[in-house]
Biopython code that builds the backbone (N, CA, C, O; Angstrom):
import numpy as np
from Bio.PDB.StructureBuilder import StructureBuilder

atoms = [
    (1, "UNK", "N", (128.973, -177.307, -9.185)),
    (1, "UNK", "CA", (128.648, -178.377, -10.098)),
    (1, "UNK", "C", (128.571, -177.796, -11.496)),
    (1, "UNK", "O", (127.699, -176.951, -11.700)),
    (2, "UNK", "N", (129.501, -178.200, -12.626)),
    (2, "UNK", "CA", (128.874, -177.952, -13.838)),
    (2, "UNK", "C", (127.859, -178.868, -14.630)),
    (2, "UNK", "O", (127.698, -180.058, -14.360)),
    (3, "UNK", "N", (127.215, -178.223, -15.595)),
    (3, "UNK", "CA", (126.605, -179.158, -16.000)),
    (3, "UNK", "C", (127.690, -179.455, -17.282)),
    (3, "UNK", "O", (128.321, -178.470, -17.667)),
    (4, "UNK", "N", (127.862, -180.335, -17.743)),
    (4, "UNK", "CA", (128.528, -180.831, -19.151)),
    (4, "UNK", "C", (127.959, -180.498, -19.960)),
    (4, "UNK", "O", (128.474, -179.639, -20.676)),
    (5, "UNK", "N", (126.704, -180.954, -20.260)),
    (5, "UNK", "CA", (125.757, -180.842, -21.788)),
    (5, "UNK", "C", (125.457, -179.135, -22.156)),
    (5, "UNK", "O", (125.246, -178.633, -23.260)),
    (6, "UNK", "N", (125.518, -178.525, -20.912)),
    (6, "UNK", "CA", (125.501, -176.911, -21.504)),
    (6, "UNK", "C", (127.063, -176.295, -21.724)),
    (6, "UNK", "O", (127.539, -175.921, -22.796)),
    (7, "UNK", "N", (127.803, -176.297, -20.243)),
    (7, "UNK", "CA", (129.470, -176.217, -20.109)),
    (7, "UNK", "C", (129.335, -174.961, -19.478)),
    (7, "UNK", "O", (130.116, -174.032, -19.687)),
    (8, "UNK", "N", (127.991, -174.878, -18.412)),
    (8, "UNK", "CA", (128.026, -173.918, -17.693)),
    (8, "UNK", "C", (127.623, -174.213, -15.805)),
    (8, "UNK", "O", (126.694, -174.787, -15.235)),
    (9, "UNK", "N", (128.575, -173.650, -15.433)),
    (9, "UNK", "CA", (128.197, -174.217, -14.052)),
    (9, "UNK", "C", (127.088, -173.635, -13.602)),
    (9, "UNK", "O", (126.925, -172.440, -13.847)),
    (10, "UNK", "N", (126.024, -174.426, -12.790)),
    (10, "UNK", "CA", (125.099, -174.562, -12.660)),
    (10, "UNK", "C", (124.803, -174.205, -10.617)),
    (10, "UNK", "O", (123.843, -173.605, -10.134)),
    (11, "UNK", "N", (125.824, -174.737, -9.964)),
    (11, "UNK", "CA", (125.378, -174.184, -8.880)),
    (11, "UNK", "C", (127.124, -174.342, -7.941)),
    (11, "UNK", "O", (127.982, -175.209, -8.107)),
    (12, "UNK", "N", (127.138, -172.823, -6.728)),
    (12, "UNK", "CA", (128.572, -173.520, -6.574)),
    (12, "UNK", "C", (127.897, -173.454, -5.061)),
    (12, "UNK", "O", (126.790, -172.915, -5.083)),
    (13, "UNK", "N", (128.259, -173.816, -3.982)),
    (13, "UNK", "CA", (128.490, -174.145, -3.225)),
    (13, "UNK", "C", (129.263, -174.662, -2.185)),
    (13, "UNK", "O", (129.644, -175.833, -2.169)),
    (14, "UNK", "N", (129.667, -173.336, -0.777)),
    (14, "UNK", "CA", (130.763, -174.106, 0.035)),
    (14, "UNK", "C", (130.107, -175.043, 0.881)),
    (14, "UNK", "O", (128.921, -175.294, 1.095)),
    (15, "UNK", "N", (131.544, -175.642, 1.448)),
    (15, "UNK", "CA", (131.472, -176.734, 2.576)),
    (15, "UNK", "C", (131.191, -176.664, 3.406)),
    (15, "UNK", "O", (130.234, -177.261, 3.898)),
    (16, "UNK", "N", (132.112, -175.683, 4.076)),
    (16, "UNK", "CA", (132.048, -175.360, 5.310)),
    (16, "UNK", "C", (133.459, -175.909, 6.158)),
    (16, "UNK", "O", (133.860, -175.584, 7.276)),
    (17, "UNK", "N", (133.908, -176.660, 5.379)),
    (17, "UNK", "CA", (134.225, -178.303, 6.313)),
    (17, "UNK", "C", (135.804, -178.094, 5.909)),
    (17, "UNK", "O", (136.275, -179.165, 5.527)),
    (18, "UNK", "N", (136.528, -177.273, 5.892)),
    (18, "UNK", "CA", (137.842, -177.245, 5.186)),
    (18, "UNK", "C", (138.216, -177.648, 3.831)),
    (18, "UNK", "O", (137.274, -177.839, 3.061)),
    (19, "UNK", "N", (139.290, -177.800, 3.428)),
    (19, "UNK", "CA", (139.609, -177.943, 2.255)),
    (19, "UNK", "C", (139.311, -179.421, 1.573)),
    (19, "UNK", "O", (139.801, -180.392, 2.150)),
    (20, "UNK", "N", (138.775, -179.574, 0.748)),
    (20, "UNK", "CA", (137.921, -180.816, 0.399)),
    (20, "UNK", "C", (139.241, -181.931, -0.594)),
    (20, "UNK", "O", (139.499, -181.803, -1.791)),
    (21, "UNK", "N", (139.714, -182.705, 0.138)),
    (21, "UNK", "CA", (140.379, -183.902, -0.465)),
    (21, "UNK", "C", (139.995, -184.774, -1.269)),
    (21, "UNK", "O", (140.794, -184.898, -2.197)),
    (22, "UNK", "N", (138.669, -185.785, -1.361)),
    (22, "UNK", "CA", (138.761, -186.387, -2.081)),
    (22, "UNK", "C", (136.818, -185.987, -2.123)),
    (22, "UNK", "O", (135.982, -185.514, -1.354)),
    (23, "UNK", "N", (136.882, -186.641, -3.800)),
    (23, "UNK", "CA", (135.517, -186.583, -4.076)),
    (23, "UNK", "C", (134.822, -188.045, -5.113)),
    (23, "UNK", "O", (135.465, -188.209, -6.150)),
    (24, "UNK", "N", (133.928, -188.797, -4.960)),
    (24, "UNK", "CA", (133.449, -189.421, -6.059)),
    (24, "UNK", "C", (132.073, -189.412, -5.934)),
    (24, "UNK", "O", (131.471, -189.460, -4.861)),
    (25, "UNK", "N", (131.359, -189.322, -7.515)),
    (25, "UNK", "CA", (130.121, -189.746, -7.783)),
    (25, "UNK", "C", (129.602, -191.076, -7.603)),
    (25, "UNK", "O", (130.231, -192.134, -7.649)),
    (26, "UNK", "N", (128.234, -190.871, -7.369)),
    (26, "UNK", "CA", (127.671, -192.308, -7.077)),
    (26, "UNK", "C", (126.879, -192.829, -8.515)),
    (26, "UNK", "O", (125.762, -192.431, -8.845)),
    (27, "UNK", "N", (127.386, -193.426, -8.990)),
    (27, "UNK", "CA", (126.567, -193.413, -10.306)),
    (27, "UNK", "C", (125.375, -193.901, -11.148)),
    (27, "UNK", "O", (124.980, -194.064, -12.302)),
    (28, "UNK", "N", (124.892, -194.094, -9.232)),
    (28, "UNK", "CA", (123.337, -195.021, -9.819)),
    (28, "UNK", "C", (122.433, -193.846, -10.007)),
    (28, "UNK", "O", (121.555, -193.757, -10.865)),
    (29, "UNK", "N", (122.865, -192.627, -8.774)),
    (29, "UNK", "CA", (122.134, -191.653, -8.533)),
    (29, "UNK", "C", (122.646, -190.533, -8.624)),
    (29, "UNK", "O", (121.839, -189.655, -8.316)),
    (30, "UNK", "N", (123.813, -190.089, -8.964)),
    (30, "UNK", "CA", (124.785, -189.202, -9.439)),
    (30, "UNK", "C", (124.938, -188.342, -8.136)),
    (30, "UNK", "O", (125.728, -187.398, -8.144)),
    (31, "UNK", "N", (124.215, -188.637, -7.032)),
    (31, "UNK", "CA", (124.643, -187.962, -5.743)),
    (31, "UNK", "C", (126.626, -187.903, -5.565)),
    (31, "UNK", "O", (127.367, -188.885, -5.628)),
    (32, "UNK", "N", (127.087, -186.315, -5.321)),
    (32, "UNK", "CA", (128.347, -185.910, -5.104)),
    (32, "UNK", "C", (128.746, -186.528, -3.623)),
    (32, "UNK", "O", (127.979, -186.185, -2.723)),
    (33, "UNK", "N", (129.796, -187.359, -3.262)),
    (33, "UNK", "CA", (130.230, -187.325, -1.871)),
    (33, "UNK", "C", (131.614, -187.166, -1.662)),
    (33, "UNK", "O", (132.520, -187.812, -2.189)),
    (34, "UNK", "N", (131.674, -186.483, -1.057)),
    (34, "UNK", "CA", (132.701, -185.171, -0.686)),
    (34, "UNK", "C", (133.610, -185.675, 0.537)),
    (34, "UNK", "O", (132.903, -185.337, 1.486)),
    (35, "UNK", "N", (134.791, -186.300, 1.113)),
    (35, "UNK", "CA", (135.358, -186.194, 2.254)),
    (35, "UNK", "C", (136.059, -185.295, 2.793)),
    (35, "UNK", "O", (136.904, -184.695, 2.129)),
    (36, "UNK", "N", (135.879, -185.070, 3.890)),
    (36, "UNK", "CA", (136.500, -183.967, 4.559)),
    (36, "UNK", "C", (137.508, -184.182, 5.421)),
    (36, "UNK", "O", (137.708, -185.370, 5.675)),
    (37, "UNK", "N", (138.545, -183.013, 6.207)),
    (37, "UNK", "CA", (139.252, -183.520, 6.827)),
    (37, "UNK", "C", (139.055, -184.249, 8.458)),
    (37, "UNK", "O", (139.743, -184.842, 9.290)),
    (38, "UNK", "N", (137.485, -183.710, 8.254)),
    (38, "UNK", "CA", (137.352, -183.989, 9.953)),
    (38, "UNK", "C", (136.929, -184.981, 10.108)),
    (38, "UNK", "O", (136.583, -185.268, 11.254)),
    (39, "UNK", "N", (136.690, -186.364, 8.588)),
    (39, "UNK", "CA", (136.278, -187.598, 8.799)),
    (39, "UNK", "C", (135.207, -187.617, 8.582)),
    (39, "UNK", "O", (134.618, -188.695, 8.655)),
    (40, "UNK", "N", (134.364, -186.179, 8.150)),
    (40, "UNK", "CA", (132.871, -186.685, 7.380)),
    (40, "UNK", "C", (132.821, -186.871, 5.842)),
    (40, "UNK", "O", (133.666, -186.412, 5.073)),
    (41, "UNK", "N", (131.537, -187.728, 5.415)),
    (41, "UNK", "CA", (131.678, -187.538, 4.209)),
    (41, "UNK", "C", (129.996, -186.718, 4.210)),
    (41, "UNK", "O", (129.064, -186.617, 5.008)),
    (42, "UNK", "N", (130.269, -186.312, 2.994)),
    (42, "UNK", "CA", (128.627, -185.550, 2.700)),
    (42, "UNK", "C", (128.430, -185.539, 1.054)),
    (42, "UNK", "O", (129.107, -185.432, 0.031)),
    (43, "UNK", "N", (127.417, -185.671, 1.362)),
    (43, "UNK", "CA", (126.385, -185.957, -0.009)),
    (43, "UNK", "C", (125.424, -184.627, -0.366)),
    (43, "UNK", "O", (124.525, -184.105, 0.294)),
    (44, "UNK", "N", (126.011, -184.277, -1.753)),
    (44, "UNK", "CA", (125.277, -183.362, -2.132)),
    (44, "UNK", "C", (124.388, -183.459, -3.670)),
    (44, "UNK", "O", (124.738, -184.282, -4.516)),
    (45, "UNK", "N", (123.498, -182.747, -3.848)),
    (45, "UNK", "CA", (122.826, -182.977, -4.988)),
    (45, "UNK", "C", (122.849, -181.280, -5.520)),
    (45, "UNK", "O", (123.082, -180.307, -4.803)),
    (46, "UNK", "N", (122.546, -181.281, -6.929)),
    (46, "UNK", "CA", (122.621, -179.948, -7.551)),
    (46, "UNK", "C", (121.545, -178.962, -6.905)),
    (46, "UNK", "O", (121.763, -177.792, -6.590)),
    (47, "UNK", "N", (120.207, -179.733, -6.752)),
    (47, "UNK", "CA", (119.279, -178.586, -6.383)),
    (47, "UNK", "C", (119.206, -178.322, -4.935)),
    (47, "UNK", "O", (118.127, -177.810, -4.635)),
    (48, "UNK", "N", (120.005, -178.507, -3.936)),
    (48, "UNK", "CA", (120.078, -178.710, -2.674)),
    (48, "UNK", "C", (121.340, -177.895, -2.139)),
    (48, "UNK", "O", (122.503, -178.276, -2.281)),
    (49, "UNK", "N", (120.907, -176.607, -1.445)),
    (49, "UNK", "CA", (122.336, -175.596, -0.751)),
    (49, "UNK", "C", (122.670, -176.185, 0.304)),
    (49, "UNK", "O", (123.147, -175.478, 1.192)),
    (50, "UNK", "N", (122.563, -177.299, 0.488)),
    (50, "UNK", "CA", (123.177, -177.972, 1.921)),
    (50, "UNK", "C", (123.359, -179.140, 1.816)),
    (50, "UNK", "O", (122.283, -179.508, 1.344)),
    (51, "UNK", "N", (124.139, -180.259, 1.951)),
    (51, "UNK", "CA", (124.183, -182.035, 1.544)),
    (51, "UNK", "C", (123.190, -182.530, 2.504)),
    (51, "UNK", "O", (123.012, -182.543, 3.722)),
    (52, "UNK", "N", (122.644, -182.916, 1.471)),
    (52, "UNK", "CA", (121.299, -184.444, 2.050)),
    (52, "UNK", "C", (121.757, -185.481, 2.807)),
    (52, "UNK", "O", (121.107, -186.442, 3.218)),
    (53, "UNK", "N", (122.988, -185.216, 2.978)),
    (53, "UNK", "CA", (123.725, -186.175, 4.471)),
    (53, "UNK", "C", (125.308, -185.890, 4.593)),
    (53, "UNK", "O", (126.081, -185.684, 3.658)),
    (54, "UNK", "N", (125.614, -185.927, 6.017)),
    (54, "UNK", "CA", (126.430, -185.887, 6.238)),
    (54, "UNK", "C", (126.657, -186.900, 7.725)),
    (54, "UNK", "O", (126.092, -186.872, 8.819)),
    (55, "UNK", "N", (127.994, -187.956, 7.039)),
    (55, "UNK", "CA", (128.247, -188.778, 7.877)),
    (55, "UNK", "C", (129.474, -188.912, 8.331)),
    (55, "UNK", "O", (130.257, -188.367, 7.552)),
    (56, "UNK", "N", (130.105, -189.484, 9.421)),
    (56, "UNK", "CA", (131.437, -189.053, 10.659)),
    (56, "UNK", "C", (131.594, -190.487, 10.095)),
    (56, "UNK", "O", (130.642, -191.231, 10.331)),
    (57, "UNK", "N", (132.871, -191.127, 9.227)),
    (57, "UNK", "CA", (133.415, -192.122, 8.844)),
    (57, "UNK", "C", (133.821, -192.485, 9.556)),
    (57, "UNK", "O", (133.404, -193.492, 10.128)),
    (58, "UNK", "N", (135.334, -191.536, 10.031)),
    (58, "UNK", "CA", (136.221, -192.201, 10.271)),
    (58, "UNK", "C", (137.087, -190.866, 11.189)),
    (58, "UNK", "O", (137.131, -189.722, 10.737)),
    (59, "UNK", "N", (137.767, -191.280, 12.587)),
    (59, "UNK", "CA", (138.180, -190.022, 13.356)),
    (59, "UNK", "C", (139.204, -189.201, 12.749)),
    (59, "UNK", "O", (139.638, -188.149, 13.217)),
    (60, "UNK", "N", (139.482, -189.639, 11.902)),
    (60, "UNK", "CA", (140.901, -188.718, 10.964)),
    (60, "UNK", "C", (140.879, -188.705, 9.744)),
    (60, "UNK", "O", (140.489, -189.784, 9.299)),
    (61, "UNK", "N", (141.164, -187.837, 8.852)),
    (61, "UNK", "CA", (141.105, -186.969, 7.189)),
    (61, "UNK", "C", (140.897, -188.505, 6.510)),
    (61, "UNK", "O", (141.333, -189.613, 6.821)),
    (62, "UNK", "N", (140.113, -188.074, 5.549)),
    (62, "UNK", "CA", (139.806, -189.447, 4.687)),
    (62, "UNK", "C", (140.438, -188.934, 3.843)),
    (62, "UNK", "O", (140.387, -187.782, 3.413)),
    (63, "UNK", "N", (141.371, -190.185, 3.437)),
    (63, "UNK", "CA", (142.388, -190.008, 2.133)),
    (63, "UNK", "C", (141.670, -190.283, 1.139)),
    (63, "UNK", "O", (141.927, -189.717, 0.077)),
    (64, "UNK", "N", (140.420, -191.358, 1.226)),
    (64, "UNK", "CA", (139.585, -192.139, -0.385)),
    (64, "UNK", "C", (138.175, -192.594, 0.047)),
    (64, "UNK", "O", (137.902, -193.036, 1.163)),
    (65, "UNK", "N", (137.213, -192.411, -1.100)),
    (65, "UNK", "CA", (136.233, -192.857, -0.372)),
    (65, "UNK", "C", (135.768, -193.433, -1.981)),
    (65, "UNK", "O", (136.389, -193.081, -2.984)),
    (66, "UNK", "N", (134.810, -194.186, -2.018)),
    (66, "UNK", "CA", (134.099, -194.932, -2.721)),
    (66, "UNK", "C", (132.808, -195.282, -2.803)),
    (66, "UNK", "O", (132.056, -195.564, -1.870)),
    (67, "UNK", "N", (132.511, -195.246, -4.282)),
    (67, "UNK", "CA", (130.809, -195.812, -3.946)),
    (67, "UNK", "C", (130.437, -197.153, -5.077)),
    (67, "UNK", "O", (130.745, -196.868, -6.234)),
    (68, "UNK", "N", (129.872, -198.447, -4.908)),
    (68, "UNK", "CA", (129.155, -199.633, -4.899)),
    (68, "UNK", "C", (129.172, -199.114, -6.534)),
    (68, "UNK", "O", (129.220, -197.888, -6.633)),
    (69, "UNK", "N", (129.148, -199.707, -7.555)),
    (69, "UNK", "CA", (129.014, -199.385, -8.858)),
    (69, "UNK", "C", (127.249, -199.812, -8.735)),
    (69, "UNK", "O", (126.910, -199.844, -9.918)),
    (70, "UNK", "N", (126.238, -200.081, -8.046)),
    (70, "UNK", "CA", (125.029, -200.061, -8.227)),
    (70, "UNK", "C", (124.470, -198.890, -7.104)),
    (70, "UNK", "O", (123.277, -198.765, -6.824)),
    (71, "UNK", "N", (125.696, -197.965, -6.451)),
    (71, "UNK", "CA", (124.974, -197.412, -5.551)),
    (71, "UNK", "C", (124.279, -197.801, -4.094)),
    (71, "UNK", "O", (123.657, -197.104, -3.292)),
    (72, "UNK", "N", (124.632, -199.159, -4.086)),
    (72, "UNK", "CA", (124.317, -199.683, -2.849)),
    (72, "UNK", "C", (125.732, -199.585, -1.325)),
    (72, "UNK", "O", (125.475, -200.045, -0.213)),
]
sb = StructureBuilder()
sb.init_structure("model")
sb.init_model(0)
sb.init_chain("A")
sb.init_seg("    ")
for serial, (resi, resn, name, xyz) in enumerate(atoms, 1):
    if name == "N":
        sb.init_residue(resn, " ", resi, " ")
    sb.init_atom(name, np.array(xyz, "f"), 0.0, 1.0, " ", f" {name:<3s}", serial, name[0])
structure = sb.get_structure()
């Protein structure tokens, strides 16, 4: 994760989960969610070395994922 307002990255962190395809912010809560190829998505936050969830979408590689413009 970088931070912008300094322009220094701030924490890196692997997956685990193979090579990471698609990614969007949630922007009520700026939580990262990450899809993977094995059909999970996971949610990560900056101060956290592990995602605060990880969920089994869908049985095959998520091409896109999306989040609610209120975060819901």
């Amino acid at each position: 994760m970088l931070d912008v307002t300094l322009g220094k990255e701030i924490i890196r962190t692997p997956t685990h989960k193979g090579r990471l395809d698609v990614m969007c912010q949630n922007p009520y809560n700026a939580v990262l969610c990450c899809g993977h190829p094995n059909g999970t998505v996971s949610m990560w936050t900056p101060n956290a070395p592990e995602p605060v969830a990880s969920i089994l979408c869908h049985p095959h590689p998520l091409r896109a994922i999306d989040v609610d413009y209120t975060g819901k």
